[in-house]
C-alpha positions as CSV (number, residue, x, y, z in Angstrom):
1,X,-4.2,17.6,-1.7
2,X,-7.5,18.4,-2.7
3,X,-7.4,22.0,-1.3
4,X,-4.2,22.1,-3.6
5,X,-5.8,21.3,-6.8
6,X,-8.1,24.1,-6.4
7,X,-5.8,26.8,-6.3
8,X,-4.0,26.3,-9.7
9,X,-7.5,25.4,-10.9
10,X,-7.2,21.5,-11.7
11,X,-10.0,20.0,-12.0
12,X,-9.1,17.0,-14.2
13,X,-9.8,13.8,-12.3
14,X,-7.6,11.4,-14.1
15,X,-4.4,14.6,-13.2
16,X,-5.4,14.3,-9.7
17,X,-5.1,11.1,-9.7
18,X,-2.0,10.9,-11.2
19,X,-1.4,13.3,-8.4
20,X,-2.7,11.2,-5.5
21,X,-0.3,8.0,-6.8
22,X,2.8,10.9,-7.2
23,X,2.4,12.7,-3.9
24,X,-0.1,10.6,-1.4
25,X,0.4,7.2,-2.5
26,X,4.1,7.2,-2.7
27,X,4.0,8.2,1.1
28,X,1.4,5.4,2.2
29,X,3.3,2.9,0.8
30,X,6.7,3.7,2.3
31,X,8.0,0.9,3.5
32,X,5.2,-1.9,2.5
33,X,7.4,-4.3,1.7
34,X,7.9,-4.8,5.6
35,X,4.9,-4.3,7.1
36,X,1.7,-6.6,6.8
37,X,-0.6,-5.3,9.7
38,X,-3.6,-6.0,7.5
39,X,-5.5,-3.0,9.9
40,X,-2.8,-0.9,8.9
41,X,-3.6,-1.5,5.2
42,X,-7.5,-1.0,5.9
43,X,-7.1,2.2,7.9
44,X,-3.9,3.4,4.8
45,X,-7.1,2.2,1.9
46,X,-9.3,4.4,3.9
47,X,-7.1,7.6,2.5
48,X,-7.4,6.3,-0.6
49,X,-11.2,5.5,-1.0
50,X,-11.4,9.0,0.9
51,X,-9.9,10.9,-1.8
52,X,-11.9,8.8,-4.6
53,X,-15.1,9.6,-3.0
54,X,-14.5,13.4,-2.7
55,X,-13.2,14.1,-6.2
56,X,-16.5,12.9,-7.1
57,X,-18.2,14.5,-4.3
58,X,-20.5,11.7,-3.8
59,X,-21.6,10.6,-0.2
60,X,-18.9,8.2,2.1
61,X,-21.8,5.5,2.2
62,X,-21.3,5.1,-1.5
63,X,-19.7,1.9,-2.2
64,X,-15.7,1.7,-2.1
65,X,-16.0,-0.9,-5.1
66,X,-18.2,1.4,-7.2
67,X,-15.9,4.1,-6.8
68,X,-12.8,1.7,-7.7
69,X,-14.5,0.6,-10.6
70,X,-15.7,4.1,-11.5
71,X,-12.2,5.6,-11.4
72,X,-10.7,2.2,-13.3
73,X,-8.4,1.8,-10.2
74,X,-7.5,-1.0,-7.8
75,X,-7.3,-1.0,-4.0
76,X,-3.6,0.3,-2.9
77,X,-3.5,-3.1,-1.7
78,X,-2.8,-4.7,-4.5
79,X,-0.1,-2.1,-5.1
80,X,1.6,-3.1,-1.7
81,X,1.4,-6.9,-2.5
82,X,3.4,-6.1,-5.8
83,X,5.9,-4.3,-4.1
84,X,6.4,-7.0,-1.5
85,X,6.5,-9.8,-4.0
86,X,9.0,-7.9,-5.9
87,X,11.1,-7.0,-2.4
88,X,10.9,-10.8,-1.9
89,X,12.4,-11.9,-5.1
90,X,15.1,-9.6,-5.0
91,X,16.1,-11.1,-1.1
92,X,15.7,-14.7,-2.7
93,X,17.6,-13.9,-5.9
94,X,20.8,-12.9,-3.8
95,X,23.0,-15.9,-4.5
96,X,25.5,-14.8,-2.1
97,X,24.3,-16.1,1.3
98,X,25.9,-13.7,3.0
99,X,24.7,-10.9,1.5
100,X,23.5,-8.2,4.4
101,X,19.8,-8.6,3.3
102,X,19.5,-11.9,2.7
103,X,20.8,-12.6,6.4
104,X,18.4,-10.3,8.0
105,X,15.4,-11.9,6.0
106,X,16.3,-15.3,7.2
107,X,16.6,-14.0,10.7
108,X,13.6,-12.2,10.6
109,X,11.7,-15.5,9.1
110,X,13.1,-17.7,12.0
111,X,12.2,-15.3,14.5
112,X,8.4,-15.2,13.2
113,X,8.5,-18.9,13.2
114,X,9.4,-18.8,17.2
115,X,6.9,-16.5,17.9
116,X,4.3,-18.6,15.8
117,X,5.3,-21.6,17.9
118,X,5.2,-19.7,21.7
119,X,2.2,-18.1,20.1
120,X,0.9,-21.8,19.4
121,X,2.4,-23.4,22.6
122,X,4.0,-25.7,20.4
């Protein structure tokens, strides 16, 4: 995306990263609300901290916090928590029990509490 930027001559950090949450964000995110692997999310954060690091062109060893903080951003992380919380309420708010969703959540809860329990050798 970087490469991208040059070409049309944008050098604006605060466009590119209204760029990066548009076109690069949008695509790590796809389908948060489902998965949790937490390396997932660390090797996903690596994109993002990535892309901080070389708009600024500073070195990779620089801290990921600094350049958070530098930028006025938070970890993706936090963006993929909201969007699970929010995927969660909307499941929980269906008052209709059998509504599609709501059935495969529950099934997919009870099948994560088995595999806890064989996992446990309860």
């Amino acid at each position: 995306m970087r490469h991208r930027c040059v070409e049309p001559r944008i050098f604006d950090l605060a466009l590119e990263c209204q760029l990066f949450d548009a076109l690069v964000k949008l695509v790590l995110s796809y389908g948060c609300e489902i998965w949790s692997n937490h390396m997932a999310r660390e090797q996903l954060e690596v994109v993002h901290q990535v892309f901080l690091k070389s708009s600024l062109g500073v070195s990779t060893t620089t801290s990921s916090y600094v350049m958070l903080a530098e930028f006025g951003r938070f970890p993706l992380e936090i963006f993929w928590w909201q969007q699970t919380m929010r995927f969660l309420s909307r499941v929980n708010s269906k008052v209709d029990s059998d509504h599609m969703l709501k059935l495969a959540y529950d099934v997919q809860l009870q099948l994560l509490a088995a595999r806890r329990k064989i996992l446990l050798g309860n």
